[in-house]
C-alpha positions in Angstrom: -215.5 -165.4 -100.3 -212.4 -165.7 -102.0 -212.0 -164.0 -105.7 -209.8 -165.8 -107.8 -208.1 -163.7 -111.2 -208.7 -164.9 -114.7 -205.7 -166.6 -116.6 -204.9 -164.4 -119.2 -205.2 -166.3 -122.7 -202.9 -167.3 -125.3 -203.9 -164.4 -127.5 -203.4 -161.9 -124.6 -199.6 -163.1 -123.6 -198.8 -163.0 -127.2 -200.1 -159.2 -127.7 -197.8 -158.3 -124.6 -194.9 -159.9 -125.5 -195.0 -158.5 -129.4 -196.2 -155.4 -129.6 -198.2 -153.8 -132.6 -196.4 -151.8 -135.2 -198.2 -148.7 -134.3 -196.9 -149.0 -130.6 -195.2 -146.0 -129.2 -192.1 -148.3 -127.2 -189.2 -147.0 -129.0 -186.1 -148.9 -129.4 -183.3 -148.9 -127.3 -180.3 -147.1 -128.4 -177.3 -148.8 -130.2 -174.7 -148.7 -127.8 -171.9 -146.7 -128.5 -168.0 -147.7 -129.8 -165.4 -146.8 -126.7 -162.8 -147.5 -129.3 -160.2 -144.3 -129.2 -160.3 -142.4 -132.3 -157.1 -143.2 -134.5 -154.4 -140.6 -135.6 -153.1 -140.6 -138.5 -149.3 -141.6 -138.8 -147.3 -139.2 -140.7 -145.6 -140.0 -144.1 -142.0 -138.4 -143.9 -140.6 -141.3 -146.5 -137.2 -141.9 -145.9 -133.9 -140.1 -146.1 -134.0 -140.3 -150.3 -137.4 -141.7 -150.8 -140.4 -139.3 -151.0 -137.8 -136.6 -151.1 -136.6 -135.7 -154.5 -138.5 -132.1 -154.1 -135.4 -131.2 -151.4 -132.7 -133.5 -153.2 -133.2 -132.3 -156.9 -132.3 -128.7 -156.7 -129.3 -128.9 -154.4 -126.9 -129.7 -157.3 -127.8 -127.6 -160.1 -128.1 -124.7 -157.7 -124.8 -125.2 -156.3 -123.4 -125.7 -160.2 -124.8 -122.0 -160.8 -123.7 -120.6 -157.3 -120.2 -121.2 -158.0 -120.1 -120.8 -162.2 -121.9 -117.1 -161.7 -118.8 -116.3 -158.5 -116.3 -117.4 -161.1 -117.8 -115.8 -164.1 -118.2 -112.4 -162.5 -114.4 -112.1 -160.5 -112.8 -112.9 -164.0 -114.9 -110.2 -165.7 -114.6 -107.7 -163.5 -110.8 -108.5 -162.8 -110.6 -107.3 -166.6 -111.7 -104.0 -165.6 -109.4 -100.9 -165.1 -109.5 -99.7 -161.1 -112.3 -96.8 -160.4 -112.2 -94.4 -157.1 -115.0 -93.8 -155.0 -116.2 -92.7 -151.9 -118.0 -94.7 -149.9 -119.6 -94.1 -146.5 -117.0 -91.3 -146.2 -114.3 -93.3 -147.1 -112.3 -93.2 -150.5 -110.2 -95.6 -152.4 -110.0 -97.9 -155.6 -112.1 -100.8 -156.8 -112.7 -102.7 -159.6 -116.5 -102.8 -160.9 -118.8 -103.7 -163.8 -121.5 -100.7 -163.6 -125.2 -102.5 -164.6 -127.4 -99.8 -165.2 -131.2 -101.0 -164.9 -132.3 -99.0 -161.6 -133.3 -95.6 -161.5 -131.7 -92.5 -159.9 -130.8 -92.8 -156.8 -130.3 -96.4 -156.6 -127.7 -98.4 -158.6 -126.3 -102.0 -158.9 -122.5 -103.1 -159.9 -120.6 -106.5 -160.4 -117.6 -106.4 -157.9 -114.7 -108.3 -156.3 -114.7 -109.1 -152.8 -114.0 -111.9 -150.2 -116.1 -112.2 -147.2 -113.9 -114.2 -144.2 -117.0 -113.8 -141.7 -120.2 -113.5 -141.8 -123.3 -111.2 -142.7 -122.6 -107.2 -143.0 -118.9 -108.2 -142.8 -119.2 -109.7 -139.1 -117.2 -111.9 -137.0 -114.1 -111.3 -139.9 -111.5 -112.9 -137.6 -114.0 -115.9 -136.4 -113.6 -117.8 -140.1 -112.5 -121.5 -138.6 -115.7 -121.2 -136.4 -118.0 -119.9 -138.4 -117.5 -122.8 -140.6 -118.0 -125.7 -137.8 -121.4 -123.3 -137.4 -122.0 -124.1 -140.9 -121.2 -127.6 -141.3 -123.5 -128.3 -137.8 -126.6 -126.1 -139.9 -126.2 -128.1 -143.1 -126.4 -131.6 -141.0 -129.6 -130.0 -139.6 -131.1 -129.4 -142.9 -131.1 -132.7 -144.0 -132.3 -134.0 -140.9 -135.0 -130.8 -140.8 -135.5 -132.4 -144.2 -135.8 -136.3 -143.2 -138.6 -135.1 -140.8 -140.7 -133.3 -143.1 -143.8 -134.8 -144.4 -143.9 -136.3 -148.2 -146.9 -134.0 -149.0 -145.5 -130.6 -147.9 -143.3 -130.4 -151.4 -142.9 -126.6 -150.6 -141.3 -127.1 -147.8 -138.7 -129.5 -149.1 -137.8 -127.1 -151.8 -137.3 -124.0 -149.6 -134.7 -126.3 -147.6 -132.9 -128.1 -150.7 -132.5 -123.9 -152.0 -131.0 -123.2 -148.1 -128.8 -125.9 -148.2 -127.7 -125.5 -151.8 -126.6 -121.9 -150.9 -124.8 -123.0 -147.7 -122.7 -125.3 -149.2 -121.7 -122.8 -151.6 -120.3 -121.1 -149.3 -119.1 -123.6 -147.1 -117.0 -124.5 -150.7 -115.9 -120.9 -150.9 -114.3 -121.4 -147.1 -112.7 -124.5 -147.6 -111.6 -124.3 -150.8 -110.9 -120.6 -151.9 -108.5 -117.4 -150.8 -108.0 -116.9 -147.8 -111.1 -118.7 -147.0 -113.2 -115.8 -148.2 -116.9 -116.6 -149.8 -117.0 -114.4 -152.8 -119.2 -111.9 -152.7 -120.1 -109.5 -156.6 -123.4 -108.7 -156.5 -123.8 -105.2 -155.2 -126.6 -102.6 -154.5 -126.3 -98.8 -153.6 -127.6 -95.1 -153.2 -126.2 -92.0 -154.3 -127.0 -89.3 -152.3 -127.5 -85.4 -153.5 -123.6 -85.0 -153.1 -122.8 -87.9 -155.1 -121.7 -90.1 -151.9 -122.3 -93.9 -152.0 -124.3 -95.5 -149.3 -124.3 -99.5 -150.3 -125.9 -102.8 -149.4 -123.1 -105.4 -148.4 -122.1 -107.0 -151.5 -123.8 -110.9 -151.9 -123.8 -113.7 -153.7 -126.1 -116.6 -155.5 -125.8 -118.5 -152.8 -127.1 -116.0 -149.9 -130.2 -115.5 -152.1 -130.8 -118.8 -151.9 -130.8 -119.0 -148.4 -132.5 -115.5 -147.8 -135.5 -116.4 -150.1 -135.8 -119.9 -149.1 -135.8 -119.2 -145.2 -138.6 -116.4 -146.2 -140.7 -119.3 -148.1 -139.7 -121.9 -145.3 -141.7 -120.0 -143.0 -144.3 -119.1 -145.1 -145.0 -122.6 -146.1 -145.0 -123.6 -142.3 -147.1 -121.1 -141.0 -149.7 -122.0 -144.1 -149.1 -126.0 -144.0 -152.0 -128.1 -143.4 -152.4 -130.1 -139.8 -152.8 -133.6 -140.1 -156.3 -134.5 -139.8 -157.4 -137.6 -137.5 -159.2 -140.9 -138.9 -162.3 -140.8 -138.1 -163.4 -144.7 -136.6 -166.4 -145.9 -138.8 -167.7 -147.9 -135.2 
């Protein structure tokens, strides 16, 4: 005898092809994007535009670099020539004492023209020290042209560097002997009344000192840019 299976009915075909609410078949997964995640671009603006946080400062800091060099050789060239020893060696100079330090250290407005470069270095190297200094100012601005809109910080600390080396760079092309003038001056008097001093500096090397200490401080705490997350 052969047994023949029932059709399934109409109501039957219908539960299996829709099932119940209450059914435990979960969904399938949405499929996920293989789109690459996008970066986000940079905004370094342009050479002027998004930049007025390096440009703004450069002039009036220049302006007081070279009024304050002028001011203070005319004053102190009014004063009557002092002796003193120095790191064992005696002769005369013309200073403005400023007392406002206390014993041992002490601070004086003086004359003198730096041909090279930092703690009297490289005196006889004055023609290439200034090609040296042209090629770093060009690097600035371009330094400056690649630095993000956001990170003002950063574009102050290079418009104060590049405000104090043209200051000086206007002190070698355009003064004695192509000397930068240097009147700011710190020293120590030891217990036999000798003076041990801190090279003589100017505006203009404060500017760069400070701003290469910020530049570097702003760097090492600047945010990362951040990618765009893909909403697929």
């Amino acid at each position: 005898m052969r047994l023949i299976a029932p059709r399934p009915t109409r109501t039957e075909i219908s539960a299996l092809s829709d099932p119940s609410p209450g059914s435990s078949t979960a969904d399938p997964a949405p499929a996920r994007s293989s789109a690459p995640v996008a970066q986000v671009e940079p905004n370094l603006g342009g050479w002027f535009r998004g930049k007025k946080w390096f440009w703004v400062p450069v002039l009036p800091l220049v302006v007081l670099d070279l009024w304050t060099k002028a001011w203070a050789f005319a004053a102190v060239a009014e004063q009557s020539p002092t002796i003193r020893k120095t790191n064992g060696i005696t002769y005369q100079e013309q200073r403005i004492p400023v007392d406002f330090l206390p014993d041992p250290f002490g601070f004086a407005l003086v004359r003198l023209r730096n041909t090279g470069t930092v703690w009297g270095l490289a005196q006889d190297s004055t023609i290439i020290l200034m090609v040296l200094r042209c090629i770093a100012v060009l690097a600035l601005v371009w330094f400056a042209r690649k630095t993000e809109v956001r990170h003002r910080l950063q574009q102050l600390t290079l418009g104060g560097i590049l405000a104090g080396a043209l200051g000086n760079l206007y002190d070698n092309f355009f003064c004695l002997n192509r000397g930068v003038r240097d009147f700011l001056y710190l020293f120590r008097l030891d217990e036999e009344g000798v003076e041990h001093g801190f090279p003589a500096f100017n505006a203009a090397d404060s500017y760069i000192t400070v701003g290469a200490v910020l530049l570097l401080i702003s760097m090492w705490f600047q945010p990362a840019s951040n990618p765009a997350h893909n909403p697929n």
